[in-house]
N, C-alpha and C positions, 0 to 999 in steps of 0.2 A: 211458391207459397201464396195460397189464394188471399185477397185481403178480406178483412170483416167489414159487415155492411156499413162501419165506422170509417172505415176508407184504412184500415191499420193493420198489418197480421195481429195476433194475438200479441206475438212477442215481440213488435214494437210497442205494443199497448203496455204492455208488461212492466219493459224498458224503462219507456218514457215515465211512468208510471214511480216505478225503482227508483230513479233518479231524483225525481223531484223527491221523493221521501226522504231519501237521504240527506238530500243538500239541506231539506228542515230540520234532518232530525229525527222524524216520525218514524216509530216500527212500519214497515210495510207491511206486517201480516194485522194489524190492527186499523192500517184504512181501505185494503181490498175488500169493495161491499159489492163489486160489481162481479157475478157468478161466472160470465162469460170472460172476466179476465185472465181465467186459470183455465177456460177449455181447449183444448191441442188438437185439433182439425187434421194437421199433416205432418208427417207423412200415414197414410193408410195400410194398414199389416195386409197384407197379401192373404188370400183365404186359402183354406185346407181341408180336405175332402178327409173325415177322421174316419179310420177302419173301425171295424163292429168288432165286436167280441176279440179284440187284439189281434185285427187283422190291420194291413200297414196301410198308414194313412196315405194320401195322393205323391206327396213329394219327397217319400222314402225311397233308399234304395234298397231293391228285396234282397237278400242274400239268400234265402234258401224258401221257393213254395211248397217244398214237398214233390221237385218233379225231377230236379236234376242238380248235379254240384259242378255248375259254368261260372260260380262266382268263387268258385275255390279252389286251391292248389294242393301240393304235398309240402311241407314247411323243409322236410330235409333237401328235396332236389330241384324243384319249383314244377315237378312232372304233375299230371294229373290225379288230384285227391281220390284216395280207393278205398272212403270208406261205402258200404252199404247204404242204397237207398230204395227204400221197400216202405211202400202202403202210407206213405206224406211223410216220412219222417228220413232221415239219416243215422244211423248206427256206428259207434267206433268199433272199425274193423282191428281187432289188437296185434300189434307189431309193423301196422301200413305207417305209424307216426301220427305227426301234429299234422293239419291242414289250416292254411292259415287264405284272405281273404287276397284277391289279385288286388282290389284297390287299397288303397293307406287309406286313413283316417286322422283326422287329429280330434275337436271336441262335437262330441255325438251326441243322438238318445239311442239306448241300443235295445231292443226289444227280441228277448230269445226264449224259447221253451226248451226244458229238457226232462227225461225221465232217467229215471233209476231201474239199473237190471232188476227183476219180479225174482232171480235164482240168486239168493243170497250168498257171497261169498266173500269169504271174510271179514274183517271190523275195521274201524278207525278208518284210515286212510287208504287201507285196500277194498272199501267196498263202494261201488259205484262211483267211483274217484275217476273226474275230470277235471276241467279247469277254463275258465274263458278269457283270452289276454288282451291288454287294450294298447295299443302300439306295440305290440311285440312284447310288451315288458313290463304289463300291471296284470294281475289277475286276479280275477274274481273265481271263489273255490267253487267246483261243481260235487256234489258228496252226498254220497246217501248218511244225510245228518237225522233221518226216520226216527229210529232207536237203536242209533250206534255213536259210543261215545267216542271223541278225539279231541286234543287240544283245541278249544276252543279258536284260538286264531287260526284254524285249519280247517275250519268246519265249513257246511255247504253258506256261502253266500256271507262269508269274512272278504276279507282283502287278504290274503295269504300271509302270513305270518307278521301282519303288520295291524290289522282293526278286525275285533269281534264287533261280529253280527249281534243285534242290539236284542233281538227272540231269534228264535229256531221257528222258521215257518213252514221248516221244510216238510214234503206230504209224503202217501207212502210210494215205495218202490211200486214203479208201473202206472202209477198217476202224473201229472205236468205238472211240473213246476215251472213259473214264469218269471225271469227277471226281468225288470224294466230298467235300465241303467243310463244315468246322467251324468256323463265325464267330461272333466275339462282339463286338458292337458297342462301340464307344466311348462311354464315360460325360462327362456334361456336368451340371454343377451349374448351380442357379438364375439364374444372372448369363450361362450362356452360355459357359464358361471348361470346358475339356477336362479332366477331371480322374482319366483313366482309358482309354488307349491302346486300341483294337479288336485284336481279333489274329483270326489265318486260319490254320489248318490245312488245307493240301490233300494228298490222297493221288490220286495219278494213276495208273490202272490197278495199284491195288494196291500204289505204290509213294509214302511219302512223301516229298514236293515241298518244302514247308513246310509247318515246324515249327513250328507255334505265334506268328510271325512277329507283332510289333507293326505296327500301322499307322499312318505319320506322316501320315498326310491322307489326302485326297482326290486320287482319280486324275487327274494332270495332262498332257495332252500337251507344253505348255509351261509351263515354271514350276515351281515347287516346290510342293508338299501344303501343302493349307489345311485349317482346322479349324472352320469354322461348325457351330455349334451342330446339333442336330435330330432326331427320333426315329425311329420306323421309316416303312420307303420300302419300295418295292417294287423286285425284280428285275428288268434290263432286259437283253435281248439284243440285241446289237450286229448290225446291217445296216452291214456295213463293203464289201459292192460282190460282195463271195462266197457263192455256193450253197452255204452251211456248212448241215449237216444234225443235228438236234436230236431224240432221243430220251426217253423216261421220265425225265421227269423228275417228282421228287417232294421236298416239304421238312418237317421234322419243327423243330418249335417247340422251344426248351431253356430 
């Protein structure tokens, strides 16, 4: 801690400062008149080289440029992920499965693009239906939510059957849609006992989705959210039967 040209860090200044107020008596937000007793000099945040146009900033780690899938797996056998990668993007090849990320994660920023099949097939939940999961076990809904109605907790850019998306930002089939996602995992004490909710910030095409949203569990098609215990997992992309198409993606550790 460098000292101030007073010979003092700030926060012995501070301190000292605190102290005597107290022992008088005095509010101490009513005798701080000196400006430099509240300025915080150290520690220094570290700089960051921020990507253009939602390209990934310096101390992200890429998970997919559009050139090849070496940061990804097959989720059922841990073999080599076979989906489709043609012209900067990745394709769900349908029936190859989920692919899910070699490294875990625990609390991220996740930055992903996807598109919606342009050959319209079928509604709700069958149409352009993916999904992005965050340890193995949150998901964030991927849907052609365009002009196709579904349960609203199921739609593109919900928390899957658990928080509606706050507008429908979603664009049309064959256009990117961008999530930008801010998660913090849920905390778990020794014993295995939840002791501290995850929560999920999504912003969707610039606009936010959810807000900071607590998570009651684990993504359930049936049933209600569970809370076993466990730490960090890796990202998994849903092969839910759709040519959903996957862009730059990249995620930065918090």
């Amino acid at each position: 801690m460098k000292n101030t040209k007073a010979g003092y860090t700030i926060f012995q200044k501070a301190g000292l400062l605190a102290a005597t107020l107290l022992l008088t008596g005095v509010s101490l937000s009513a005798q701080i008149t000196d400006p430099k007793a509240t300025e915080v000099w150290e520690p220094v945040p570290r700089k960051v080289t921020p990507g253009k146009n939602g390209a990934a900033p310096s101390d992200a780690v890429v998970l997919f440029d559009g050139t090849n899938l070496n940061e990804w797996k097959s989720r059922k056998d841990g073999s080599a992920a076979a989906w489709k990668v043609t012209n900067g993007y990745m394709e769900v090849v349908r029936g190859t499965g989920d692919i899910m990320t070699h490294k875990k994660f625990g609390d991220i920023q996740l930055h992903i693009e996807w598109s919606a099949p342009t050959e319209i097939v079928g509604e709700g939940q069958g149409r352009g239906n993916s999904g992005v999961f965050l340890q193995e076990r949150y998901e964030i809904q991927i849907l052609d939510s365009y002009e196709s109605r579904t349960y609203s907790n199921g739609q593109a850019a919900s928390i899957y059957k658990q928080s509606i998306p706050l507008v429908n930002a979603t664009v049309a089939p064959g256009e990117w849609n961008v999530y930008d996602i801010i998660y913090k995992a849920p905390r778990f004490n020794e014993d295995g006992i939840k002791v501290a909710d995850g929560t999920i910030t999504v912003i969707h095409n610039g606009i936010v989705v959810q807000n900071n949203v607590a998570l009651r569990g684990t993504t359930e098609y049936i049933g209600l959210p569970k809370n076993p215990a466990h730490g960090n997992g890796s990202i998994i992309l849903q092969d839910h039967g759709n040519p959903v198409r996957f862009r730059n993606i990249w995620v930065r550790e918090l």
